[in-house]
N, C-alpha and C positions, 0 to 999 in steps of 0.2 A: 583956492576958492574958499571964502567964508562957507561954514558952517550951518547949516541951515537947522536950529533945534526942530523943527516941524516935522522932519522927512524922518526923524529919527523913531517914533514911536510906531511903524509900521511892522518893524521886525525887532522887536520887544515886547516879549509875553505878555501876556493879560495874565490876572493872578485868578487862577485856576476857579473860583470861587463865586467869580462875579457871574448873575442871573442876569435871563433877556432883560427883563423890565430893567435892570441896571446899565445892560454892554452899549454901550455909543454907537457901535454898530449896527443896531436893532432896525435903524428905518430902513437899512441896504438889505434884509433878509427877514423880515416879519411886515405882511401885512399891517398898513396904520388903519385898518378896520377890527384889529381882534382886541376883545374888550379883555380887560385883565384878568377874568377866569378863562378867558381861551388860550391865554399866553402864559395863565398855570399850568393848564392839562398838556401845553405843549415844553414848557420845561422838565413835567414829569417823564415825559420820555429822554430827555436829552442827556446824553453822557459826556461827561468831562474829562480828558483824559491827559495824562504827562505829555510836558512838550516833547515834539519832534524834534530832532538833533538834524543842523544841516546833514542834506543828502542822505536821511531815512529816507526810506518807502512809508508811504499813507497806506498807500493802494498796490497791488501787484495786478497787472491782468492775467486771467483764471482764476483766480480769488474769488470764491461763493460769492452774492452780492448779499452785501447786512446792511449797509449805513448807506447815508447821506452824510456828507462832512461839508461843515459852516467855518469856514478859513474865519478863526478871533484875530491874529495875530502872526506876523510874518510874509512867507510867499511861497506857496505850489506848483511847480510846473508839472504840467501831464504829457504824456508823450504815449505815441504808437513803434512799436517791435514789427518791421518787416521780416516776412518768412527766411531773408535770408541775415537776419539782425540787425540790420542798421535802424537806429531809433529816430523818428521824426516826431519833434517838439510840436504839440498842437493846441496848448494854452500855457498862458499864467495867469495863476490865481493871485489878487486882493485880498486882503480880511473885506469879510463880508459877502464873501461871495461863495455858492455854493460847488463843489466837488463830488462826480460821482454822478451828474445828471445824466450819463451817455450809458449807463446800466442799469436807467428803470426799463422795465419789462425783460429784463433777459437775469441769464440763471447765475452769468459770471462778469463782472469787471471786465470792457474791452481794452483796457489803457492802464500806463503806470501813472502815478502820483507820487510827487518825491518834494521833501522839501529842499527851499532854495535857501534859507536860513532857519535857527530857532522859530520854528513856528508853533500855535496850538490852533486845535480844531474842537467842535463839538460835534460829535457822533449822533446820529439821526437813525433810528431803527426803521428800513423803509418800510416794512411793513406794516408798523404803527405810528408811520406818517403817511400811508395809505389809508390806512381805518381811520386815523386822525380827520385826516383834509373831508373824508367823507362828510364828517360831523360838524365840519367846520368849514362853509363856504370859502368865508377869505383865503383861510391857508389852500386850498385849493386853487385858489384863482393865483396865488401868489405861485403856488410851484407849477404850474403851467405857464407864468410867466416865464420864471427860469429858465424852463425850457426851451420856451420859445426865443428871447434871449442868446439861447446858445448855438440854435439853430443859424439865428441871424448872422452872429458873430460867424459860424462856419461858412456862412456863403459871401461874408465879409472879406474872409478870409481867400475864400478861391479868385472870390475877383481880382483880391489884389496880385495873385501872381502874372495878371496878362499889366501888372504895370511897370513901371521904369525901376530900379534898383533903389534910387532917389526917392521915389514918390512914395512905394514900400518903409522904406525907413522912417522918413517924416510921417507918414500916417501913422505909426506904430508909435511912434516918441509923442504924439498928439495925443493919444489912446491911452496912453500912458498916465498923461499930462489931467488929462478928463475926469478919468480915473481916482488918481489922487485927490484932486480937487472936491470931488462926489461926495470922499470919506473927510473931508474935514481938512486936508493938507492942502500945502503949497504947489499949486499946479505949475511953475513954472524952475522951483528946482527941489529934488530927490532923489531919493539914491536908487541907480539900477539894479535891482536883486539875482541878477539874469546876466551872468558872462558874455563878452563879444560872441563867442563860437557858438553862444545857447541862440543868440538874436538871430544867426545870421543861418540857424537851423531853420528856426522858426518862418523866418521870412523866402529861404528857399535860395541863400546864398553865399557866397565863403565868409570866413572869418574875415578874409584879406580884405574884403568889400567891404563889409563891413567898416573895418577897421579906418578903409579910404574915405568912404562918405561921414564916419564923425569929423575925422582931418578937414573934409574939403567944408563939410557943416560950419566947425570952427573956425578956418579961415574966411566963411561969409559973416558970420558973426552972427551967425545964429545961433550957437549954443558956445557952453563953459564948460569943461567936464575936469576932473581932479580924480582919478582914480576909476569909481562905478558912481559916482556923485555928479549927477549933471545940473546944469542951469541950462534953460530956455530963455534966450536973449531979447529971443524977435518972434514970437508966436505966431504974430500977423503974417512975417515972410516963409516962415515954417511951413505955414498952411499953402502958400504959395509953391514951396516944393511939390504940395503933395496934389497939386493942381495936374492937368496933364496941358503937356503944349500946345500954344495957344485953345485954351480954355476960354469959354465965354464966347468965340469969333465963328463966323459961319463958313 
């Protein structure tokens, strides 16, 4: 599969230095209502810190809660620890997207956070992005969107287990697909940051499933994959996967 330069700069640092008013990022996590002294006062809180090294911890759960982390660069998967340890994958993070929403109002981190590649974040002090938002309508309105955002996505998420194995996959490669395109990339090919066995956690199914429906994918000629590097062939039929049978009919 050609190479696709686009898909390349998601998990490529950002150089440690660059400010909101500079990061490209800025309209995926900054209200486009804060005037440029509101987007001062809120770089002065914000900490910058050494990349993450594939498969660091961001986050541990029971970990005091301190931050909000703003994914610049890379990819974050989070996951929940059942009592009796088995980890269930419950997002991936984008740059641009915020980490750590599932521990406003409580005293400790519910989840881990680990990167999926070299990634960087910017550190968010919640508590003086509480005081902050006070002062500051927008950012308020913006991280309650976040939130709400995340809520969505979680009941996005429950529905899709009453669907077909098929239909799960194609909506998540769609989701994906969206995603990319949002931040500036090639929504139709990039590279998956997320192992077959992470996908098929996340989605509530084996690897081997997994591993059948990109095969059976491929052979419809809906996708290309080389490696974690996929192409999206047929986006239109894609969507059709992710339809449930006879959809539309009464």
């Amino acid at each position: 599969m050609a190479d696709n330069p686009l898909s390349r700069p998601v998990s490529s640092p950002r150089p440690a230095h660059v400010t909101c008013h500079d990061c490209s990022l800025s309209h995926l996590c900054l209200p486009d209502s804060l005037h440029e002294a509101e987007i001062s006062r809120l770089e002065g809180i914000i900490k910058r810190s050494r990349p993450l090294r594939k498969h660091e911890y961001l986050i541990r759960a029971g970990d005091p809660v301190q931050n909000l982390y703003a994914l610049r660069s890379g990819a974050i998967k989070t996951y929940l620890l059942s009592p009796d340890g088995v980890d269930q994958i419950t997002g991936f993070h984008l740059p641009g997207e915020l980490i750590g929403l599932d521990a406003i109002g409580e005293d400790s981190y519910p989840s881990y956070s680990v990167a999926l590649d070299t990634s960087m974040v910017c550190a968010i002090p919640l508590h003086q992005l509480e005081e902050l938002s006070g002062l500051i309508p927008g950012l308020r309105k913006q991280l309650l969107h976040s939130m709400s955002r995340e809520i969505q996505a979680d009941h996005e998420r429950q529905c899709h287990t009453r669907e077909s194995a098929e239909q799960r996959l194609a909506a998540f490669l769609l989701n994906l697909s969206a995603r990319y395109s949002k931040r500036g990339l090639s929504a139709s090919n990039f590279v998956l940051p997320m192992s077959r066995s992470e996908i098929g956690n996340y989605l509530g199914m084996t690897t081997e499933t997994v591993s059948r429906l990109f095969t059976r994918f491929r052979d419809l000629n809906l996708i290309d994959t080389s490696g974690r590097e996929l192409r999206l062939l047929d986006i239109q039929a894609l969507c059709q996967q992710n339809q449930p049978p006879n959809a539309g009919h009464l």
